[in-house]
C-alpha positions, -999 to +999 in steps of 0.1 A: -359+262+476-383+239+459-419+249+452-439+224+444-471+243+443-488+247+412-479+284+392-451+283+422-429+299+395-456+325+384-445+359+388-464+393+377-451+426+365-461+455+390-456+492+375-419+500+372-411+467+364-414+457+399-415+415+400-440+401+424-440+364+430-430+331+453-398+324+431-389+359+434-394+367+472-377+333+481-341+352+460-348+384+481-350+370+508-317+355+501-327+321+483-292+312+462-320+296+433-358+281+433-374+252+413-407+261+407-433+253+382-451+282+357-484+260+356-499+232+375-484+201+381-495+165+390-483+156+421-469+121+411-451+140+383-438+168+409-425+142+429-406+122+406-394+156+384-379+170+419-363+133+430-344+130+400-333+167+398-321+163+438-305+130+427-288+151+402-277+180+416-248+158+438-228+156+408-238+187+384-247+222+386-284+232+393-292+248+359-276+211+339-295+189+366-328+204+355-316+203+320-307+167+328-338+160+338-362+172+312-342+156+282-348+122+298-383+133+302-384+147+266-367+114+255-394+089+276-419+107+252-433+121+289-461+145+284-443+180+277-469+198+301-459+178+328-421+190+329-415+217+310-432+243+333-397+235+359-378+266+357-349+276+378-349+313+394-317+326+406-278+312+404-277+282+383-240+268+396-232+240+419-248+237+454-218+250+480-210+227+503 
């Protein structure tokens, strides 16, 4: 699953430690992993951020295509606040097929 929703990767901390959020209802409900984003995103950026993790994720596991992803980002000198909010919930191997 793919949010791309601003805070889509937000989550809160109920009493008992309970975890309330998107990201986490999506894995249990039986989500294998979701890319979301802890703070707002520009569209234009979410588009391009998710199209080159997708492109990605035919060759590598999910956890290395977003790690992929954000050191060409990091190296393009892109804004850090526009892709470094992407975090994977959930199993971070490859896609079964």
């Amino acid at each position: 699953v793919t949010l791309a929703a601003c805070w889509g990767g937000d989550a809160f901390i109920m009493p008992g430690r309970y975890v309330v959020g998107l990201a986490e209802s999506f894995c249990r409900a039986g989500a294998q992993s979701v890319l979301a984003s802890l703070w707002k995103a520009r569209a234009t950026t979410a588009d391009v951020f998710t199209a080159e993790f997708y492109a990605r994720l035919a060759e590598h596991p999910r956890d290395v295509a977003l790690q992929l992803v954000q050191l060409e980002l990091l190296r393009a000198k892109c804004d850090i606040r526009e892709w470094s909010g992407w975090q994977l919930f959930g199993e971070p191997g490859p896609l079964l097929s």
